[in-house]
Structures are given as C-alpha cells and as structure tokens.
N, C-alpha and C positions, 0 to 999 in steps of 0.2 A: 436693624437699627435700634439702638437704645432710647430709651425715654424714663425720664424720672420724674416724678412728681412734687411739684415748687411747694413750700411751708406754706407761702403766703397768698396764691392763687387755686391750688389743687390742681392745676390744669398739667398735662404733660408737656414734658418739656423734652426739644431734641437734645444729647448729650452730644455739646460739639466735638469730640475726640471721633463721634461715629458717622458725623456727617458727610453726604455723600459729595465729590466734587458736582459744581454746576451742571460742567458736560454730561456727568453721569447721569445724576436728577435728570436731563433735560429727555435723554432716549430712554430711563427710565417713566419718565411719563407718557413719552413718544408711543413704545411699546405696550406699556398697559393703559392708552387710552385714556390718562389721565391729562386733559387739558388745564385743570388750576395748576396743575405740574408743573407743567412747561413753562405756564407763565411766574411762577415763583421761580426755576430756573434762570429764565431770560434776565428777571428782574436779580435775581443772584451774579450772576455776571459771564450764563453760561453761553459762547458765544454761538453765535445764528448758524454759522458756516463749522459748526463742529463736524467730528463723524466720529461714527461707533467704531468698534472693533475690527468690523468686516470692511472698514472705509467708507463706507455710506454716509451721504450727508442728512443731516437734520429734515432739511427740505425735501430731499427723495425720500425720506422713511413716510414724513407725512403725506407725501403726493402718491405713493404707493399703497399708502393704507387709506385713501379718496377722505380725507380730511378736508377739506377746502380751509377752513377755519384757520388751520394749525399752520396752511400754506402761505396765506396772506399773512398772519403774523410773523412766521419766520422772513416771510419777504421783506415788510417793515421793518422787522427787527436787523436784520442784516446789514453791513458795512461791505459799500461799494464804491463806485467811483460816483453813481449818482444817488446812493445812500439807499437801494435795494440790493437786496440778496440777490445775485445772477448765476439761476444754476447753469453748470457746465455740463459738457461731459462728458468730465472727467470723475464727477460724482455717481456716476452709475455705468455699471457696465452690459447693459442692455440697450435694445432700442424701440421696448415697447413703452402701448401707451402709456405711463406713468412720467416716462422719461420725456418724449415729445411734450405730454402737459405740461409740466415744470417747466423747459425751457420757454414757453412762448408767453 
C-alpha cells in the first residue's frame, strides 16, 4: 500500500487509488491479529458476515483463532433478523470445536 506524505501535516497519508476494500482490510486484520483493524474496517463499511477467499466467515476466522473479542464484535456488528450475526453452518465446513462455539 502507498502512502505519501501531506505539505501541510507531514503525517502519511493512504493514497486512495491503493486502498484496500473493507472486506479485504477486515481478514486482513483478522489474519494478522490486528484488532484496530478490524474495527477501522467494520467502521469503513466492511460487512460482519463477509468471507474470505476460502469462504470462511469473518466470525469463524475469529472464533477459530480463540479471539473472543473479535467474536462479540462481529456479533454486534452483524445484520440479522434480531440484529446479531448467526453463525451457520454453512460458514464452516468442520465440526470441531471452533464451530460448535460460534454457533451457541
């Protein structure tokens, strides 16, 4: 990612031509364990119920790498019928414990 530096602050700046989508940001923080990540993400408009490449959801990458943290905020953050994230699953194709935790 680019970054260039403002005349009138000196501070770096993202060059938006190189900015990442939401979604991306969001398992990009996911994965490197970067939690202000995620929430710049979320708050970008990347949505709770995304999934990466492999199809994984947001919610299982964090519940799989025992984030609790990252859990409940995607929970919150999440659009449902009663305005939590409800993992399925269909978001994972295993049945260990990572998967039971999320769902319950």
């Amino acid at each position: 990612m680019g970054t260039k530096e403002t005349e009138d602050t000196g501070r770096p700046v993202l060059d938006p031509a190189e900015a990442l989508d939401p979604a991306e940001a969001l398992f990009e923080g996911l994965y490197g364990g970067d939690d202000d990540a995620v929430v710049r993400a979320l708050r970008a408009g990347a949505p709770a119920e995304a999934t990466d490449e492999d199809g994984q959801t947001a919610l299982y990458v964090a519940t799989a790498q025992d984030r609790p943290v990252m859990v409940r905020l995607l929970l919150a953050a999440g659009p449902t019928r009663t305005g939590r994230a409800v993992p399925t699953r269909r978001s994972c194709r295993c049945a260990g414990p990572p998967c039971g935790a999320a769902r319950r």
